[in-house]
C-alpha positions as CSV (number, residue, x, y, z in Angstrom):
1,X,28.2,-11.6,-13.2
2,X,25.4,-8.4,-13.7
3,X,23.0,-11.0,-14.8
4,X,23.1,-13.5,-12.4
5,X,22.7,-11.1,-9.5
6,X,19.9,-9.5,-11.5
7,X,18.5,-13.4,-11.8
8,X,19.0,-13.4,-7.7
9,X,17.2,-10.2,-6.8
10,X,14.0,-11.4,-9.7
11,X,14.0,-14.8,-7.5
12,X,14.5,-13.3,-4.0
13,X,11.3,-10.4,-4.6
14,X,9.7,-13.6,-6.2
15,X,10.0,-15.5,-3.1
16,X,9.0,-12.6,-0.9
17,X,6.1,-11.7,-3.0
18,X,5.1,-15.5,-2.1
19,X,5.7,-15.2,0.9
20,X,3.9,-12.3,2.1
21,X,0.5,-13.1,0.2
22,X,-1.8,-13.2,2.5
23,X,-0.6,-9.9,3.4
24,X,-0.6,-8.2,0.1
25,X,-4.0,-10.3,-0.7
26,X,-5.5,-8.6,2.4
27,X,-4.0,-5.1,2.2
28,X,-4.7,-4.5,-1.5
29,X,-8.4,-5.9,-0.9
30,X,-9.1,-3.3,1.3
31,X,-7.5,-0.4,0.2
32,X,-9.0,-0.8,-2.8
33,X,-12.2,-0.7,-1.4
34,X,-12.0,2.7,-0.2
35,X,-14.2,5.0,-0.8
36,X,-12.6,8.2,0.0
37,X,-8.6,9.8,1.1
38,X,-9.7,9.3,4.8
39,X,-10.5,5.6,4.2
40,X,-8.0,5.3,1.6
41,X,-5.1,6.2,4.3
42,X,-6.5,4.3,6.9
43,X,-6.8,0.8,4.9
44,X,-2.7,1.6,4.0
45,X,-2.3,2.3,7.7
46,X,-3.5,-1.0,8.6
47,X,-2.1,-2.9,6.2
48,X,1.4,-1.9,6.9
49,X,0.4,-2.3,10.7
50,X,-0.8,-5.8,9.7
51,X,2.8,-6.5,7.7
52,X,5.2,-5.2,10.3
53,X,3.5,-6.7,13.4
54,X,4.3,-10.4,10.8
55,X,7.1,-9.6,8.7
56,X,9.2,-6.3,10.9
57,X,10.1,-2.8,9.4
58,X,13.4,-4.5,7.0
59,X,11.5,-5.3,4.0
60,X,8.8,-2.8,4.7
61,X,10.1,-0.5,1.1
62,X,9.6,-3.8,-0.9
63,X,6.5,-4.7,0.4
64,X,5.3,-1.2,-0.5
65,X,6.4,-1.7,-3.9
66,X,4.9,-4.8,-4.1
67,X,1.1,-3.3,-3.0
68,X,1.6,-0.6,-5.5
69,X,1.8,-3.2,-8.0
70,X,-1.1,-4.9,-6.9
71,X,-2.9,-2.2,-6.5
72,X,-2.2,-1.2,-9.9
73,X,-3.4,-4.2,-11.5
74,X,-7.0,-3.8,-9.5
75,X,-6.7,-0.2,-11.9
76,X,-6.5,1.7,-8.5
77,X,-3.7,4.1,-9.3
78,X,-4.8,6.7,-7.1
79,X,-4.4,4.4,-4.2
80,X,-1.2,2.6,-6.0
81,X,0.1,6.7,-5.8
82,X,-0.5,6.9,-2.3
83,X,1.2,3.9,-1.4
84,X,4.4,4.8,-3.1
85,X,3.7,8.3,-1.8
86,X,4.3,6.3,1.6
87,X,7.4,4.5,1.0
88,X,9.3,7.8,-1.1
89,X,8.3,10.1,0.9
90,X,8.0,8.1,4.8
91,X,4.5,9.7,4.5
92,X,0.5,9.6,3.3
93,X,-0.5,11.9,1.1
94,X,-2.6,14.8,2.7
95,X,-6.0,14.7,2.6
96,X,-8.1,17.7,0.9
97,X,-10.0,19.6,3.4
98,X,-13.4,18.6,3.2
99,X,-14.9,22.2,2.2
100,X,-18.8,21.9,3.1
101,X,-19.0,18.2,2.1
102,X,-20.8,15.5,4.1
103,X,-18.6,13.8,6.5
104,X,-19.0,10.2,7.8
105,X,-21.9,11.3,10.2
106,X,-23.6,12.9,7.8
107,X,-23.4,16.5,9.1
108,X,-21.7,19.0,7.0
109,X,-18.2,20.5,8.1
């Protein structure tokens, strides 16, 4: 019986995975593409915004697993750390005080 439920559970996150493409296509795409934490945590933001205003908040841990994975094959583990960051913890990581560095305008902090 163990094995057929674990044979359910591969084919139900299979058929969700499937399912919820576009929105794993789109979210890993641009998180991956961030350049820094700041951008990094807003590309997460928006991709869970984009997958509970389609899919609601119930499957929102799997879907989090799911872009880890992703993100991990795209050899982002920073961002793939962050993500499950989100769904242990309810939270993003903080992001390290910028210390003298150039912001997005350009002017030092």
């Amino acid at each position: 019986m163990p094995v057929k439920q674990g044979k359910r559970t591969r084919a139900s996150r299979a058929h969700l995975e499937a399912k919820w493409s576009y929105c794993l296509a789109r979210g890993s795409c641009f998180i991956a593409g961030t350049l820094t934490p700041l951008t990094l945590n807003a590309a997460i933001n928006e991709a869970v915004e984009v997958f509970i205003a389609r899919q609601g908040h119930e499957d929102l841990p799997l879907f989090l697993e799911l872009l880890a994975e992703r993100l991990q094959k795209r050899e982002k583990p920073e961002a793939a750390n962050a993500v499950l960051h989100l769904r242990g913890c309810g939270t993003l990581p903080p992001v390290p005080e910028l210390d003298g560095r150039k912001t997005d305008t350009g002017r030092r902090s």
